[in-house]
C-alpha positions as CSV (number, residue, x, y, z in Angstrom):
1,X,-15.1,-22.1,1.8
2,X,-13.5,-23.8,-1.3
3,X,-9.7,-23.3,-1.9
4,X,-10.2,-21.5,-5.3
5,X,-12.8,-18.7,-3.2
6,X,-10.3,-18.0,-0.7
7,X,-7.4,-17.4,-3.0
8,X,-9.7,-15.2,-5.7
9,X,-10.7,-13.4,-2.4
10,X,-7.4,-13.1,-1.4
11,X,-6.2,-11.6,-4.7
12,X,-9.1,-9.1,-4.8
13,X,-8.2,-8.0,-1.1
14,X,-4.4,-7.5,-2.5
15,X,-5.8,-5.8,-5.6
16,X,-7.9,-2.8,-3.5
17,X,-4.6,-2.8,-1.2
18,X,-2.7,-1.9,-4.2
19,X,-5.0,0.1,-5.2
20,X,-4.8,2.6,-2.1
21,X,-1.2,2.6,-2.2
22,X,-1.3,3.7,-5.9
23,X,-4.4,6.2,-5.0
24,X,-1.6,7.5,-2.6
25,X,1.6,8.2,-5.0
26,X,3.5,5.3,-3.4
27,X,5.3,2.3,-5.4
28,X,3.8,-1.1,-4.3
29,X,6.4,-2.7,-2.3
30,X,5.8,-6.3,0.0
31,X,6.7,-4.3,3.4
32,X,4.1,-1.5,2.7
33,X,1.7,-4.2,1.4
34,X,2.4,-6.2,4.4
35,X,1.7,-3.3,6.9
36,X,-1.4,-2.0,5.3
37,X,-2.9,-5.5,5.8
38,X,-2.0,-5.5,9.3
39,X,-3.5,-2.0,9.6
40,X,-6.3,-3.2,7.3
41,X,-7.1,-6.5,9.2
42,X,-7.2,-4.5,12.9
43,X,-11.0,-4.3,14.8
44,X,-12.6,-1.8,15.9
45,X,-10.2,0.8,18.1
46,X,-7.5,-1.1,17.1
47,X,-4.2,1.2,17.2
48,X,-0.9,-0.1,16.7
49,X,2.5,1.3,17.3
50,X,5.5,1.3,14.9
51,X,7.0,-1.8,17.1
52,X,3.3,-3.7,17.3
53,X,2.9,-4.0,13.8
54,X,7.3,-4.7,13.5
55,X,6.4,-7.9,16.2
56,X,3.3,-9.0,13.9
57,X,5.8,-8.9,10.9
58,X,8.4,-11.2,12.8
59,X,5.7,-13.6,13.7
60,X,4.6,-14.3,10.1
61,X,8.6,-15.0,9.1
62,X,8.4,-11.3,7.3
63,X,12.0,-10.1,6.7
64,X,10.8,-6.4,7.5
65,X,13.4,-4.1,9.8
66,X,11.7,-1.9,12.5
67,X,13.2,1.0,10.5
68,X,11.6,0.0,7.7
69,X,8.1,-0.3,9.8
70,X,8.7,3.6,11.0
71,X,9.6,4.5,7.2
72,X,6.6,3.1,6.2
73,X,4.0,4.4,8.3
74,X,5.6,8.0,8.2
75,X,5.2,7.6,4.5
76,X,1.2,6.3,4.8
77,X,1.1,9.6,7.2
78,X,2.2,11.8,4.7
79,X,-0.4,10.4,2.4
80,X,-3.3,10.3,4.2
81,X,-3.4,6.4,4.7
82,X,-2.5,6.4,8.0
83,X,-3.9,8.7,11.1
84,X,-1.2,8.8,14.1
85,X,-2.1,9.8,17.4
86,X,-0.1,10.6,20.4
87,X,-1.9,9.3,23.5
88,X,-0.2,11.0,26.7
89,X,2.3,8.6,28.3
90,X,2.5,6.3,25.6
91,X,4.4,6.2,22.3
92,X,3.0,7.2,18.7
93,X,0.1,4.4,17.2
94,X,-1.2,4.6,14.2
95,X,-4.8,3.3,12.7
96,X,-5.6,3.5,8.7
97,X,-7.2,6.8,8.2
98,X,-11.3,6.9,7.7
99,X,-13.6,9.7,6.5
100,X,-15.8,9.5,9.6
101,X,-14.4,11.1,12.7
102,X,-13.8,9.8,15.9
103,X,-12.3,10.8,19.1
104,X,-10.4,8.7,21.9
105,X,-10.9,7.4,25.6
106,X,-7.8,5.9,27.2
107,X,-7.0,4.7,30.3
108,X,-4.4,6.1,32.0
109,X,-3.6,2.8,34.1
110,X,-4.0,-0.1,31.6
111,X,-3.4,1.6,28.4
112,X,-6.5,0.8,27.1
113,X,-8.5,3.0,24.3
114,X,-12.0,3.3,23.3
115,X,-13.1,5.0,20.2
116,X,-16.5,7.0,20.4
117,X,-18.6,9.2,18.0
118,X,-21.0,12.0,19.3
119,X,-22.6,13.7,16.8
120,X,-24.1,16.0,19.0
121,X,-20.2,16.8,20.4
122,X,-19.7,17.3,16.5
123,X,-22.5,19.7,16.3
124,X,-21.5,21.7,19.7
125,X,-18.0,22.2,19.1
126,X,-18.2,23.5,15.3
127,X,-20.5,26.5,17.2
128,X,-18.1,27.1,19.7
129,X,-15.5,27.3,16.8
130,X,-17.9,29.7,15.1
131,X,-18.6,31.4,17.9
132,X,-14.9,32.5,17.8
133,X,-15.3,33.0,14.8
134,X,-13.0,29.7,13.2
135,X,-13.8,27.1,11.3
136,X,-12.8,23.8,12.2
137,X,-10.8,21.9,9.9
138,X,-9.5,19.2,12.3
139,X,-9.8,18.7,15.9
140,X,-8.2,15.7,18.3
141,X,-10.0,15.3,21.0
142,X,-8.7,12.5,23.7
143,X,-10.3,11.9,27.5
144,X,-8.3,10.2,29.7
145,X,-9.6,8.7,32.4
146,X,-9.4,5.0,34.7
147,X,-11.7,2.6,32.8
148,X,-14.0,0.0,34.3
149,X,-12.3,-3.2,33.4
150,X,-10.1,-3.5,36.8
151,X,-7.9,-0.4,37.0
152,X,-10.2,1.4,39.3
153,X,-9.3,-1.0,41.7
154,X,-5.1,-0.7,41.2
């Protein structure tokens, strides 16, 4: 890809990043730019804790403290950037926020999580809610479990 494509990419990508932060009441600042890419840029099930995305930031020569990194992604909570969860054992991660929901697998040996959608879950748990007579507004739901990929042998 030619040199002048990448950078007007890059500038549209920074643009729609700015954008969210905006969007979200917060001033556009290079750490919270920095850590929304980082949260942007992760695949699929991706989670990253606090001290993750603070190693990331050391690795690209970012002058970011691990305060700051904590700061920052308690602020993109409180916006609705940023979903944390709290996976038993393990220490607060955080992935950007979507409007589909998804629930979590982890592995209680490696660390490992999964992310799944069931629709059909969806379906059966908003009756059971109804059932007792709530509506659900949120839900978390996490299985734990010892996944495939050599822990069941540890």
């Amino acid at each position: 890809m030619p040199f002048v494509n990448r950078i007007a990419i890059r500038d549209k990508n920074m643009a729609l990043e700015n954008q969210e932060l905006r969007k979200a009441g917060l001033k556009i600042t290079l750490p919270r730019v920095k850590i929304y890419q980082i949260l942007e840029r992760a695949g699929e099930g991706e989670h990253f804790s606090a001290e993750d995305i603070y190693k990331m930031l050391m690795e690209t020569g970012e002058d970011v403290g691990l305060a700051t990194v904590y700061r920052v992604l308690t602020q993109f909570e409180a916006a609705g950037l940023v979903s944390r969860h709290h996976f038993e054992g393990g220490h607060s991660v955080f992935e950007l926020a979507r409007d589909e929901h998804h629930d979590h697998v982890v592995c209680v040996k490696c660390g490992k999580v999964r992310e799944f959608v069931d629709p059909d879950l969806t379906i059966r748990l908003d009756e059971i809610a109804d059932e007792l007579g709530f509506t659900v507004t949120d839900r978390t739901l996490y299985l734990y479990g010892v996944c495939r990929d050599g822990c069941e042998d540890q």
